[in-house]
PDB file with one MODEL, atoms N, CA, C and O in Angstrom:
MODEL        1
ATOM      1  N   UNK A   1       1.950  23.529  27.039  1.00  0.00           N
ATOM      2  CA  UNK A   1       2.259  23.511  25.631  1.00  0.00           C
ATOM      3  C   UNK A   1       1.067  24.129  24.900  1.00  0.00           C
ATOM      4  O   UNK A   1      -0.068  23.688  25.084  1.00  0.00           O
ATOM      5  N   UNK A   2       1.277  24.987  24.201  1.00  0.00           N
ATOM      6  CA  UNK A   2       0.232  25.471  22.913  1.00  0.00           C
ATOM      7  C   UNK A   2      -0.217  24.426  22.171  1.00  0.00           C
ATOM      8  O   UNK A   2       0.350  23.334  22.145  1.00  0.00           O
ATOM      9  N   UNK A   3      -1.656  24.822  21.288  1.00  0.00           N
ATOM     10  CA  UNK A   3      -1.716  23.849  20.618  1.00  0.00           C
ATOM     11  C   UNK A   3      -1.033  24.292  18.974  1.00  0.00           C
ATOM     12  O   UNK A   3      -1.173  23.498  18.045  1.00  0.00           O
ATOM     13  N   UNK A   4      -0.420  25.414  18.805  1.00  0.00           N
ATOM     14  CA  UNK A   4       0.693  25.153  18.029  1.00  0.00           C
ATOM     15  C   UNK A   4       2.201  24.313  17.973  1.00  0.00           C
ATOM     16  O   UNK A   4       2.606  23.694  16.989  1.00  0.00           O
ATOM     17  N   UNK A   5       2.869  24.445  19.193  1.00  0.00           N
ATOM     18  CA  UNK A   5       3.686  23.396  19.769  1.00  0.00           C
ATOM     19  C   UNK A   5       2.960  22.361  19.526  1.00  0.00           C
ATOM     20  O   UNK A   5       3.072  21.810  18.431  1.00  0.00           O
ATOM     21  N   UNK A   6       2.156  21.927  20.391  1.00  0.00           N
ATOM     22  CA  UNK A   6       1.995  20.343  20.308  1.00  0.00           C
ATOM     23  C   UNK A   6       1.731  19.923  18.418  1.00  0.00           C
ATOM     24  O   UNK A   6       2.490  19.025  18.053  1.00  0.00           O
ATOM     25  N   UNK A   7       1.045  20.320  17.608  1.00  0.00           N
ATOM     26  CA  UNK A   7       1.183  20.260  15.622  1.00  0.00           C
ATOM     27  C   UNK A   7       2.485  20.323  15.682  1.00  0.00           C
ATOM     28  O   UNK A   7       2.961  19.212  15.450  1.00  0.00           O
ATOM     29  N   UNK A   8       3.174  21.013  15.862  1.00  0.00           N
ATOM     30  CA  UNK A   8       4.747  20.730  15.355  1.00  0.00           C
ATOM     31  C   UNK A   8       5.068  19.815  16.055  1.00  0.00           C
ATOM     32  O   UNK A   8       5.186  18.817  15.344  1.00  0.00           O
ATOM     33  N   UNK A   9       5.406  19.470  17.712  1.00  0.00           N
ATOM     34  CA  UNK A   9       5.908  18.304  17.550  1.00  0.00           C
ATOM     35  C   UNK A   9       5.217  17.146  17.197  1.00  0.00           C
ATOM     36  O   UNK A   9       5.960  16.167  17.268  1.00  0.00           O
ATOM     37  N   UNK A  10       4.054  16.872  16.837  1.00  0.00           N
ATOM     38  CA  UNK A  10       3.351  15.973  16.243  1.00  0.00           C
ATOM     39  C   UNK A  10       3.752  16.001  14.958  1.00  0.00           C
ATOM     40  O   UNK A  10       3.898  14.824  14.626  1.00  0.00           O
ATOM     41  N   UNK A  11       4.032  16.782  13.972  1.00  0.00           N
ATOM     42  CA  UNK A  11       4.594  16.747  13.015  1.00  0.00           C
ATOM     43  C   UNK A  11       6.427  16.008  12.808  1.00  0.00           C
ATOM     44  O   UNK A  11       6.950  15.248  11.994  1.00  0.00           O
ATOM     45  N   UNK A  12       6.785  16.576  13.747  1.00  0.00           N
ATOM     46  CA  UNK A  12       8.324  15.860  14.024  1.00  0.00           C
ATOM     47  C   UNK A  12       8.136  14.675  14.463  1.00  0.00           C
ATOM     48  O   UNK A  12       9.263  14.315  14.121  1.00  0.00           O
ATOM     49  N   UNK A  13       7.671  13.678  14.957  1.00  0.00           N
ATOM     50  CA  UNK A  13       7.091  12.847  15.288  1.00  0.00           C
ATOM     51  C   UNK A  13       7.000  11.628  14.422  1.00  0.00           C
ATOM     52  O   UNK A  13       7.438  10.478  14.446  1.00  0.00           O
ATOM     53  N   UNK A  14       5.971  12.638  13.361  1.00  0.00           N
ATOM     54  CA  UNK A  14       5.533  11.342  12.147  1.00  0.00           C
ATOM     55  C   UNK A  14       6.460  11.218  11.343  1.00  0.00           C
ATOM     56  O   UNK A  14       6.427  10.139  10.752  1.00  0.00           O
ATOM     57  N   UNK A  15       7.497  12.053  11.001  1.00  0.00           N
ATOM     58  CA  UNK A  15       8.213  12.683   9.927  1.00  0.00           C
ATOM     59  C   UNK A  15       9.717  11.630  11.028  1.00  0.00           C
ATOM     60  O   UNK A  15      10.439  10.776  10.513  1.00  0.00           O
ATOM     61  N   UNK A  16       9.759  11.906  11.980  1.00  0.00           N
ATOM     62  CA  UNK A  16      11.450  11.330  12.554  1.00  0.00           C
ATOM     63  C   UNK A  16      11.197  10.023  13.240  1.00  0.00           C
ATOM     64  O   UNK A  16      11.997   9.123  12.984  1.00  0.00           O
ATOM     65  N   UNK A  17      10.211   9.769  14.074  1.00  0.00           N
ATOM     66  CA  UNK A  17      10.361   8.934  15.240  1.00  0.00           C
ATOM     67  C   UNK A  17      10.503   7.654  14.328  1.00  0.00           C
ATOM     68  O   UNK A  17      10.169   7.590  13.145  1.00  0.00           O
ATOM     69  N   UNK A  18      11.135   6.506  15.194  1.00  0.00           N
ATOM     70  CA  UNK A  18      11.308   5.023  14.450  1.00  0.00           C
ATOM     71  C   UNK A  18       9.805   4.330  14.543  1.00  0.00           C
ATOM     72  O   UNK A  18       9.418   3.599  13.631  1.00  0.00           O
ATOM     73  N   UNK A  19       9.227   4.524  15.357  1.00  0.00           N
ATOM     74  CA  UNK A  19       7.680   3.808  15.342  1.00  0.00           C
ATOM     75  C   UNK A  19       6.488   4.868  14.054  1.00  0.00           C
ATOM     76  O   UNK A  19       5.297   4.587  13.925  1.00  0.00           O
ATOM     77  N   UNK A  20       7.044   5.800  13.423  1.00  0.00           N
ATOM     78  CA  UNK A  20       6.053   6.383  12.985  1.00  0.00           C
ATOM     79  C   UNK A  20       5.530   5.196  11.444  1.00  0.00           C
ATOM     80  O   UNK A  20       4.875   5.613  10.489  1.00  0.00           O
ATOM     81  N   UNK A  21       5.947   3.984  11.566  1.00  0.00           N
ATOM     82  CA  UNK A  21       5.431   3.432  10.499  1.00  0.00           C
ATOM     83  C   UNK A  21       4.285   2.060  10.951  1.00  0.00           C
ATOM     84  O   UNK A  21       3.816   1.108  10.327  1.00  0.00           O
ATOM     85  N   UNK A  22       4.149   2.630  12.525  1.00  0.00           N
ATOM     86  CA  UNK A  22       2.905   1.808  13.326  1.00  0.00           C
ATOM     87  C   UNK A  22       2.214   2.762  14.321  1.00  0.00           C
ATOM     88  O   UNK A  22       1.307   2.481  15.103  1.00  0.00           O
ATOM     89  N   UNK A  23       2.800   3.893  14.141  1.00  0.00           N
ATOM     90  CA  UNK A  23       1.895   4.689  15.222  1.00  0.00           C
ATOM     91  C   UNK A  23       1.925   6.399  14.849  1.00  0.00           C
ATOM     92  O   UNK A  23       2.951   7.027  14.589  1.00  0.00           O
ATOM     93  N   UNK A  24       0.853   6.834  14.884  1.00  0.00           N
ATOM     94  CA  UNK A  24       0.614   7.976  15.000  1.00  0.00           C
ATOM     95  C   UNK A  24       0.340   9.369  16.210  1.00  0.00           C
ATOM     96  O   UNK A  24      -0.096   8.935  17.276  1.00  0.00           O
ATOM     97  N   UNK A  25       0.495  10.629  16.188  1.00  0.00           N
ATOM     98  CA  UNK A  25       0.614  10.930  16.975  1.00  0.00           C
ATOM     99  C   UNK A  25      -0.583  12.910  16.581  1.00  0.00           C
ATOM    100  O   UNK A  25      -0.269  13.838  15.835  1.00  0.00           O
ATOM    101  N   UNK A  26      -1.662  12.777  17.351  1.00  0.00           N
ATOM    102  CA  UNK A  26      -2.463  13.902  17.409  1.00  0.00           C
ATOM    103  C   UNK A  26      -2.486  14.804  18.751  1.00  0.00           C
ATOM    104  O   UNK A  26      -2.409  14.332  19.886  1.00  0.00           O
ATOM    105  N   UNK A  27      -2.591  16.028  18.473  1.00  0.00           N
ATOM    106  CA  UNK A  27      -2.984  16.981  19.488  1.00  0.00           C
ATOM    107  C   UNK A  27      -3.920  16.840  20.003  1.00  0.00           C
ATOM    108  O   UNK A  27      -4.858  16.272  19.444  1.00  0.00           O
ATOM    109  N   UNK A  28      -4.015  17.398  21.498  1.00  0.00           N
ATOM    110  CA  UNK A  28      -5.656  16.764  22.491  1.00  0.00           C
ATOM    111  C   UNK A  28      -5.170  18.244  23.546  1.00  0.00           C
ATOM    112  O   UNK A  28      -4.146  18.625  24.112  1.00  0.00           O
ATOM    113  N   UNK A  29      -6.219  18.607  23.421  1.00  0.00           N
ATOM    114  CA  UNK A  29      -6.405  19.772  24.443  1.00  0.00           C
ATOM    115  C   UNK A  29      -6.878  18.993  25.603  1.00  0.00           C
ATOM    116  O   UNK A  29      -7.911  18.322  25.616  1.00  0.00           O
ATOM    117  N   UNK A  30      -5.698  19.191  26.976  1.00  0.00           N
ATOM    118  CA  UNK A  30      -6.122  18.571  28.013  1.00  0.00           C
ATOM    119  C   UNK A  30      -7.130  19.182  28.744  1.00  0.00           C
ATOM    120  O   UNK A  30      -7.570  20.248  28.314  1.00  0.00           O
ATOM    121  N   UNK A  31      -7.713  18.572  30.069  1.00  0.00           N
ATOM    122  CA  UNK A  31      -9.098  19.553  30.797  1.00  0.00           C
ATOM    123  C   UNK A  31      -8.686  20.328  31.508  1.00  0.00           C
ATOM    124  O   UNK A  31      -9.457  21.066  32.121  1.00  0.00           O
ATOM    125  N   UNK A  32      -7.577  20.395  31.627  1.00  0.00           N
ATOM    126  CA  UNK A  32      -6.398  21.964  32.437  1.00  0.00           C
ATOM    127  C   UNK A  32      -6.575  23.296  31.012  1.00  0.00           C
ATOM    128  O   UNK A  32      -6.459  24.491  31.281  1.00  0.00           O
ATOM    129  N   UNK A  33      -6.800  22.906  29.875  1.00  0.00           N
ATOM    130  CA  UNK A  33      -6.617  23.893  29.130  1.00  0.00           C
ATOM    131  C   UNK A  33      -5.375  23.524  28.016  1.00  0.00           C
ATOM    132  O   UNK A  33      -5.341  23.640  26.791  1.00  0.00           O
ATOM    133  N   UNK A  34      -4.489  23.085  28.887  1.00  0.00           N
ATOM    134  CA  UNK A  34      -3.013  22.950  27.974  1.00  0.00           C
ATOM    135  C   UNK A  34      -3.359  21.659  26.893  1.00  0.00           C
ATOM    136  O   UNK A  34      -4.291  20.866  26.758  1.00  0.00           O
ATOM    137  N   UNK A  35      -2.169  21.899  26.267  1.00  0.00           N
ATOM    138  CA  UNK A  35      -2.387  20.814  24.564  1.00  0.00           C
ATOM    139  C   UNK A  35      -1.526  19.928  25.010  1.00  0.00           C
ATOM    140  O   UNK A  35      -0.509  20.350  25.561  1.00  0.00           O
ATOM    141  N   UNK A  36      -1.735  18.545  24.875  1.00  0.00           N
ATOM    142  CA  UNK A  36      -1.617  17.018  25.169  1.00  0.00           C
ATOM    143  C   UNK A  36      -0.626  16.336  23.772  1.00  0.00           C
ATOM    144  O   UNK A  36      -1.009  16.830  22.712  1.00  0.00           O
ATOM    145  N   UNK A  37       0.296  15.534  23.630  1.00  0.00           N
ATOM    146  CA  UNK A  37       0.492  15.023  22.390  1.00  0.00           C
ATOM    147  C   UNK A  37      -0.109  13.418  22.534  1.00  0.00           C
ATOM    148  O   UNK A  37       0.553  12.778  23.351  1.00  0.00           O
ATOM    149  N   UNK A  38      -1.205  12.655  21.917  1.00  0.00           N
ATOM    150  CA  UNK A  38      -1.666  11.447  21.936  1.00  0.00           C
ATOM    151  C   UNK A  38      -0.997  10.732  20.985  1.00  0.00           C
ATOM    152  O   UNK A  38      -1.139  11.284  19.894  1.00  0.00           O
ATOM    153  N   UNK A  39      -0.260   9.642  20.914  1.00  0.00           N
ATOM    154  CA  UNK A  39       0.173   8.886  20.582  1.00  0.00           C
ATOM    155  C   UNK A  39      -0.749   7.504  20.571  1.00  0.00           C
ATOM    156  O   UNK A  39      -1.158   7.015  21.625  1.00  0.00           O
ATOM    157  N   UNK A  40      -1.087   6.822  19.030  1.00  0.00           N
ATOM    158  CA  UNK A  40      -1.814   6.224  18.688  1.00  0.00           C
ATOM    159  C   UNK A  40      -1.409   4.921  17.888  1.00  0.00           C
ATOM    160  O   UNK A  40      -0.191   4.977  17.714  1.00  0.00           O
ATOM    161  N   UNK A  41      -1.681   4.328  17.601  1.00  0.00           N
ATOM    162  CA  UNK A  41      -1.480   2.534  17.437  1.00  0.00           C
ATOM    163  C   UNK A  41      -1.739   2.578  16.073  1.00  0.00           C
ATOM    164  O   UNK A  41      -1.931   1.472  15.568  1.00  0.00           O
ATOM    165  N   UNK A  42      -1.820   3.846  15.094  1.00  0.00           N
ATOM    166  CA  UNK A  42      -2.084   3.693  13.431  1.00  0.00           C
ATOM    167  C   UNK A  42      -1.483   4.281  12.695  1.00  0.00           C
ATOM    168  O   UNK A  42      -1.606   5.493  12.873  1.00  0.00           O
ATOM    169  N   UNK A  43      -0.635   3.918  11.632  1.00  0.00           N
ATOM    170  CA  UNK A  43       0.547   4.574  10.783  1.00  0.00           C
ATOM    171  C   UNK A  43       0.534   5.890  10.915  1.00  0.00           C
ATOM    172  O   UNK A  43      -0.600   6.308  11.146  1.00  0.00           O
ATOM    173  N   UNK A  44       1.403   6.757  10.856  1.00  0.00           N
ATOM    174  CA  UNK A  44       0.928   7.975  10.215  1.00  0.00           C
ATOM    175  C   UNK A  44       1.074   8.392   8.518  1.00  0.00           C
ATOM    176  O   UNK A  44       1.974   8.202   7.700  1.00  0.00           O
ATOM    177  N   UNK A  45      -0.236   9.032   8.438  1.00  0.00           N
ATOM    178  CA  UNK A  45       0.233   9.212   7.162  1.00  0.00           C
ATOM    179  C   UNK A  45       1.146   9.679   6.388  1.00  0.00           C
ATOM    180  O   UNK A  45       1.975  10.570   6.573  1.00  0.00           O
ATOM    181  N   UNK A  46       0.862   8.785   5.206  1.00  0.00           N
ATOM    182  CA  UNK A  46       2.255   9.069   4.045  1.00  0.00           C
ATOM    183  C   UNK A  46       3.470   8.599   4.194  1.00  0.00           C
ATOM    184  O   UNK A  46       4.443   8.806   3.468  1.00  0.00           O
ATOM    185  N   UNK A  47       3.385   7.812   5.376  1.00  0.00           N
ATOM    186  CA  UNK A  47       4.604   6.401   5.302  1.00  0.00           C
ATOM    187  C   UNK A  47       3.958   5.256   4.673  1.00  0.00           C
ATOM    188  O   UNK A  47       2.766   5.010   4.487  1.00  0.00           O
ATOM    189  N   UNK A  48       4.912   4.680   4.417  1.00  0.00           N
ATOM    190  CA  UNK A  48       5.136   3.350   3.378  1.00  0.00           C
ATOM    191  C   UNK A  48       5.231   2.345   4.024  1.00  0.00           C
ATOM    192  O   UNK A  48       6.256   2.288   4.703  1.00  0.00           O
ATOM    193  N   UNK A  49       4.139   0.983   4.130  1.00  0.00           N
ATOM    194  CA  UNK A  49       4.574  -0.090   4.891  1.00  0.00           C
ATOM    195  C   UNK A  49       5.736  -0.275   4.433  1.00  0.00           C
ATOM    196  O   UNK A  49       5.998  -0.297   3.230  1.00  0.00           O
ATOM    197  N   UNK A  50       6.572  -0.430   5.376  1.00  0.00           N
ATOM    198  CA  UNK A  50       7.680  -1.564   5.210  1.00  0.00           C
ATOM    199  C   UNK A  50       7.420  -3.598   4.938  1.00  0.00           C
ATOM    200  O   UNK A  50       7.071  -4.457   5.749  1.00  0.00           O
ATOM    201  N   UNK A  51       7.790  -3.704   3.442  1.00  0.00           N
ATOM    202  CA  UNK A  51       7.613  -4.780   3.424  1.00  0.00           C
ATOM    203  C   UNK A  51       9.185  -5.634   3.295  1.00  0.00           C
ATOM    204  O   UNK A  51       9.687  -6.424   4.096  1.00  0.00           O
ATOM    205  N   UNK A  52       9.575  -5.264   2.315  1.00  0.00           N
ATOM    206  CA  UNK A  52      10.913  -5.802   2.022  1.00  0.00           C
ATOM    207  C   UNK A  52      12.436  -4.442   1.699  1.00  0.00           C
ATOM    208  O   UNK A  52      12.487  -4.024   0.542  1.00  0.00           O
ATOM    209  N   UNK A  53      13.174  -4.058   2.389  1.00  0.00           N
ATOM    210  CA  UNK A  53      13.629  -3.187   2.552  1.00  0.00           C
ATOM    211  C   UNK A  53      15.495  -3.333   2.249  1.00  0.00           C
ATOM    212  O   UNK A  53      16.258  -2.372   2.153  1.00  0.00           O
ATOM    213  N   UNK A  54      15.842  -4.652   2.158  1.00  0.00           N
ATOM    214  CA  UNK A  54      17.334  -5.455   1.776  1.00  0.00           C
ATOM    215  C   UNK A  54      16.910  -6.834   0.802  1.00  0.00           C
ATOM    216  O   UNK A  54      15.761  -7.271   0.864  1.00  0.00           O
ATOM    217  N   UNK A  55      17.676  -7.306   0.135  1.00  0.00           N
ATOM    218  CA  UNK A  55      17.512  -8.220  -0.939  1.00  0.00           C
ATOM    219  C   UNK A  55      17.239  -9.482   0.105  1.00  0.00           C
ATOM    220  O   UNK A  55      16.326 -10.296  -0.036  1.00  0.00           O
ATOM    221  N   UNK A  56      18.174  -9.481   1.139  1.00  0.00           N
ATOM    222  CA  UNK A  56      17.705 -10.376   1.946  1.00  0.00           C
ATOM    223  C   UNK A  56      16.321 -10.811   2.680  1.00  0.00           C
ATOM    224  O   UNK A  56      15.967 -11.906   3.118  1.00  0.00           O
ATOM    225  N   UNK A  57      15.741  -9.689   2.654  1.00  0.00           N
ATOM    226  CA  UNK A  57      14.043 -10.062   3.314  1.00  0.00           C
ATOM    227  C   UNK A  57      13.354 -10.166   2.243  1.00  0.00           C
ATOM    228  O   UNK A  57      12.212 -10.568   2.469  1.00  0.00           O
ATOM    229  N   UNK A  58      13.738  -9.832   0.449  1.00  0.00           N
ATOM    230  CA  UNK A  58      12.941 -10.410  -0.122  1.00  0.00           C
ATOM    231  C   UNK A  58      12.994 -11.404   0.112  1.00  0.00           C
ATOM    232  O   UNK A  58      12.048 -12.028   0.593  1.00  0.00           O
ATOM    233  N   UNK A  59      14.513 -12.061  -0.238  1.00  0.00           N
ATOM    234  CA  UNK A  59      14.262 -13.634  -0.414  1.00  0.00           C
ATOM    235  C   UNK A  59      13.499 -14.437   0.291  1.00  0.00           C
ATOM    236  O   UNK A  59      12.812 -15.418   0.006  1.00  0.00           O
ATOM    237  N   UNK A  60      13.817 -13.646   1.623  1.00  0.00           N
ATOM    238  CA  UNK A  60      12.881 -14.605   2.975  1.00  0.00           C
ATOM    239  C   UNK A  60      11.466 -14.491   2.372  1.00  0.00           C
ATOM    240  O   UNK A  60      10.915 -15.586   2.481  1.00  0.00           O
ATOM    241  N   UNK A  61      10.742 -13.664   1.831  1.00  0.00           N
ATOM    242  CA  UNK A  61       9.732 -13.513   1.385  1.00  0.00           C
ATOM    243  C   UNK A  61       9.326 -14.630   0.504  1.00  0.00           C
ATOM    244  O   UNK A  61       8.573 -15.585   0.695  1.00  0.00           O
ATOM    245  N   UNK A  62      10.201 -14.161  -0.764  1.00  0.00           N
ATOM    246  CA  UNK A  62      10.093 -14.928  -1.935  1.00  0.00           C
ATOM    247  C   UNK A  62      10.088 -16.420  -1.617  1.00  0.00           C
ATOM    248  O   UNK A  62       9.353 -17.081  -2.350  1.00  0.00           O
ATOM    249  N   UNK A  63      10.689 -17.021  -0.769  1.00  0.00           N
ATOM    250  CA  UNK A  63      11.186 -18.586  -0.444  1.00  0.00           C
ATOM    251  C   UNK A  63      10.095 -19.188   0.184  1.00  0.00           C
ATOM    252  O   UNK A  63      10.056 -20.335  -0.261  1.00  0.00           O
ATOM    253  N   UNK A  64       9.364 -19.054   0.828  1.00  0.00           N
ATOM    254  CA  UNK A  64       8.636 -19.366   1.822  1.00  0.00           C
ATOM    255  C   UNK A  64       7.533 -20.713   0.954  1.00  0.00           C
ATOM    256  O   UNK A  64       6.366 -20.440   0.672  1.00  0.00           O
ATOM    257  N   UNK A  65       8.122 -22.054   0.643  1.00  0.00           N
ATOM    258  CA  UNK A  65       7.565 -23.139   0.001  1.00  0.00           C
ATOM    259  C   UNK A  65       5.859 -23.456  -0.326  1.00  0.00           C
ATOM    260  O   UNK A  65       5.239 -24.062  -1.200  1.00  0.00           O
ATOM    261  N   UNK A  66       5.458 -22.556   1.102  1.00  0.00           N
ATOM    262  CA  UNK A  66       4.263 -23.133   1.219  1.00  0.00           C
ATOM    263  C   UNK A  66       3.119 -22.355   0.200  1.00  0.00           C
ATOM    264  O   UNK A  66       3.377 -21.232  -0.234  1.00  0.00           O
ATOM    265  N   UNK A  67       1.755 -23.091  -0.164  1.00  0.00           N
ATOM    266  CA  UNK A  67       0.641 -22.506  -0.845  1.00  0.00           C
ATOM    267  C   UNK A  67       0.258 -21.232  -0.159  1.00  0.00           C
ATOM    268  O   UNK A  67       0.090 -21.211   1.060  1.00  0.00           O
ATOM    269  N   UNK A  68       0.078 -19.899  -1.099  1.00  0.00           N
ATOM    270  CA  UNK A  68      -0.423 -19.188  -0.497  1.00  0.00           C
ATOM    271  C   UNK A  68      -1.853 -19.428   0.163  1.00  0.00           C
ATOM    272  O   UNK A  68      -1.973 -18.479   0.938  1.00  0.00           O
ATOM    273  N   UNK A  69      -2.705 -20.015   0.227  1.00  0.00           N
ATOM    274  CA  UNK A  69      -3.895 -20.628   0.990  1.00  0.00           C
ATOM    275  C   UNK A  69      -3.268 -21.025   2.928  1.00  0.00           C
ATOM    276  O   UNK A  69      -3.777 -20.699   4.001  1.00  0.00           O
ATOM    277  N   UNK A  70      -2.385 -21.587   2.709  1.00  0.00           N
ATOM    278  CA  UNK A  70      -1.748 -22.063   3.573  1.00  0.00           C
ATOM    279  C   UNK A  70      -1.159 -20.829   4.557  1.00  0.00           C
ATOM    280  O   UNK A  70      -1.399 -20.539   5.729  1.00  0.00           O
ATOM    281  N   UNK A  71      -0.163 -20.163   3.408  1.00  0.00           N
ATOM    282  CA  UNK A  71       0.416 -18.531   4.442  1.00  0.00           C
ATOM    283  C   UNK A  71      -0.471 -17.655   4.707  1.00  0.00           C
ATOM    284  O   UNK A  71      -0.065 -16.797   5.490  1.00  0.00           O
ATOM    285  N   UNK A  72      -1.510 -17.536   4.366  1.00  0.00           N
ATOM    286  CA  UNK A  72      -2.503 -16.350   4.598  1.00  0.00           C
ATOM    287  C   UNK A  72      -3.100 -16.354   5.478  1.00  0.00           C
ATOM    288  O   UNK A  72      -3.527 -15.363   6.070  1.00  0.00           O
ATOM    289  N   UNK A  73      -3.343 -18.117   5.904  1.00  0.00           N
ATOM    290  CA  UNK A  73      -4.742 -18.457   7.001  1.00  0.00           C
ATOM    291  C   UNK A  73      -3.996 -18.590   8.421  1.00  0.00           C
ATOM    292  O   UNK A  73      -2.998 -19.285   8.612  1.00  0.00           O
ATOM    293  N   UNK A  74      -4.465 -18.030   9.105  1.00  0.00           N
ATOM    294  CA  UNK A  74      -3.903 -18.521  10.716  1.00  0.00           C
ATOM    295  C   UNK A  74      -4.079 -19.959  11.338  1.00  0.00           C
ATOM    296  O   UNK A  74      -4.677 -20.923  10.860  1.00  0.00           O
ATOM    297  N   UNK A  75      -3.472 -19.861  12.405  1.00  0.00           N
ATOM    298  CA  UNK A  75      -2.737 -20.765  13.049  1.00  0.00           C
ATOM    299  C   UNK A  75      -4.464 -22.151  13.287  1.00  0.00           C
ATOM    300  O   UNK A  75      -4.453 -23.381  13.309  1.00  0.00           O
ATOM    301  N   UNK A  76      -5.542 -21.255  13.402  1.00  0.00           N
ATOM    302  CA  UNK A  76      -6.867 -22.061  13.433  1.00  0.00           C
ATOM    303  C   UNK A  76      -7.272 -22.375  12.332  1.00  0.00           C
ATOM    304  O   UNK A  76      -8.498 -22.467  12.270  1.00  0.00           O
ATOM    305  N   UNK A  77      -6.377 -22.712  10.840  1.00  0.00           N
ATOM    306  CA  UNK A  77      -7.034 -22.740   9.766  1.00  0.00           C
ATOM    307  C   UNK A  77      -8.106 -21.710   9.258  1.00  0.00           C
ATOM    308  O   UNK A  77      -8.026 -20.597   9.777  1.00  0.00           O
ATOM    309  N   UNK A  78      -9.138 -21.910   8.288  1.00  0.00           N
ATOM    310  CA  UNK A  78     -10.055 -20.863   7.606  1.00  0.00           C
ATOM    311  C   UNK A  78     -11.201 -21.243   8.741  1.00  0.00           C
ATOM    312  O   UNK A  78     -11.615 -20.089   8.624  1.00  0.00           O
ATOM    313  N   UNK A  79     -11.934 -21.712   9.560  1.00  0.00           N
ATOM    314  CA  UNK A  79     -12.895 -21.890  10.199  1.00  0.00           C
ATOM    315  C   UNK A  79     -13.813 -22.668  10.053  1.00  0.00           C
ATOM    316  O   UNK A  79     -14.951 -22.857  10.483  1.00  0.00           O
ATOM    317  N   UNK A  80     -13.253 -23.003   9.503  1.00  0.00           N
ATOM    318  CA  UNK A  80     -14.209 -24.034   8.738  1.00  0.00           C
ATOM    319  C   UNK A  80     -15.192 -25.288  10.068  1.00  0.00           C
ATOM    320  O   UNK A  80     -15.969 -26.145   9.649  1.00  0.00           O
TER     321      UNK A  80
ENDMDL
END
Protein backbone atom coordinates (compact mmCIF):
# COMPACT_ATOMS: atom_id res chain seq x y z
CA UNK A 1 0.00 0.00 0.00
CA UNK A 2 1.24 3.65 -0.70
CA UNK A 3 1.34 6.01 1.76
CA UNK A 4 -1.30 7.82 -0.22
CA UNK A 5 -3.69 4.77 -0.03
CA UNK A 6 -3.13 4.13 3.40
CA UNK A 7 -4.44 8.64 4.19
CA UNK A 8 -7.37 7.74 2.29
CA UNK A 9 -8.28 4.76 3.82
CA UNK A 10 -7.50 6.27 7.11
CA UNK A 11 -9.63 8.94 6.14
CA UNK A 12 -12.64 6.50 5.30
CA UNK A 13 -12.13 5.06 8.44
CA UNK A 14 -12.68 8.08 10.71
CA UNK A 15 -15.38 9.47 8.55
CA UNK A 16 -17.46 5.63 8.20
CA UNK A 17 -16.26 3.00 10.61
CA UNK A 18 -18.76 2.43 13.81
CA UNK A 19 -15.78 2.60 16.36
CA UNK A 20 -14.50 5.93 14.90
CA UNK A 21 -16.06 7.68 18.03
CA UNK A 22 -13.33 5.62 20.34
CA UNK A 23 -10.68 4.96 18.00
CA UNK A 24 -8.55 6.41 15.59
CA UNK A 25 -6.68 5.34 12.76
CA UNK A 26 -2.88 6.75 11.33
CA UNK A 27 -0.49 5.81 8.60
CA UNK A 28 2.94 3.98 9.67
CA UNK A 29 5.44 3.21 7.11
CA UNK A 30 6.28 -0.41 7.79
CA UNK A 31 10.28 -1.64 7.93
CA UNK A 32 9.56 -3.49 4.49
CA UNK A 33 9.03 0.05 3.10
CA UNK A 34 5.20 -0.40 2.53
CA UNK A 35 2.49 1.94 4.47
CA UNK A 36 0.77 0.20 7.53
CA UNK A 37 -2.86 1.49 8.67
CA UNK A 38 -2.51 1.78 12.85
CA UNK A 39 -5.51 1.74 14.50
CA UNK A 40 -5.58 3.50 17.89
CA UNK A 41 -7.68 3.62 21.19
CA UNK A 42 -8.45 7.73 20.72
CA UNK A 43 -11.45 9.42 19.03
CA UNK A 44 -10.82 10.63 15.84
CA UNK A 45 -11.08 13.93 15.26
CA UNK A 46 -14.13 16.00 14.79
CA UNK A 47 -16.51 13.39 16.11
CA UNK A 48 -18.83 14.20 18.80
CA UNK A 49 -18.94 12.20 22.03
CA UNK A 50 -21.92 10.46 22.03
CA UNK A 51 -23.74 11.31 25.11
CA UNK A 52 -27.45 11.17 24.76
CA UNK A 53 -28.58 10.38 21.21
CA UNK A 54 -32.81 9.22 21.77
CA UNK A 55 -35.07 10.94 24.41
CA UNK A 56 -34.78 7.74 26.05
CA UNK A 57 -31.03 7.87 27.19
CA UNK A 58 -31.67 11.28 28.24
CA UNK A 59 -34.03 10.29 30.63
CA UNK A 60 -31.79 7.48 31.81
CA UNK A 61 -29.44 10.29 32.28
CA UNK A 62 -31.64 12.82 33.67
CA UNK A 63 -33.21 10.20 36.40
CA UNK A 64 -30.40 8.86 37.99
CA UNK A 65 -31.59 9.96 42.00
CA UNK A 66 -28.32 10.02 43.28
CA UNK A 67 -25.93 13.31 44.40
CA UNK A 68 -23.73 14.18 41.82
CA UNK A 69 -20.70 13.70 44.46
CA UNK A 70 -21.92 10.26 44.65
CA UNK A 71 -22.13 9.58 40.48
CA UNK A 72 -18.85 10.99 39.72
CA UNK A 73 -16.71 9.09 42.37
CA UNK A 74 -15.87 5.42 41.78
CA UNK A 75 -16.66 2.36 43.13
CA UNK A 76 -13.50 3.15 46.01
CA UNK A 77 -15.14 6.36 46.99
CA UNK A 78 -12.86 9.83 46.73
CA UNK A 79 -9.75 8.23 48.64
CA UNK A 80 -10.02 9.49 51.25
Amino acid sequence: MTEEEAREKCSALAANDPERFTHSWVPREGEDGDWLIVKLAVPSPGTETRIATTEEDEVAIKSDPRQPIVKNTGPGGLGM
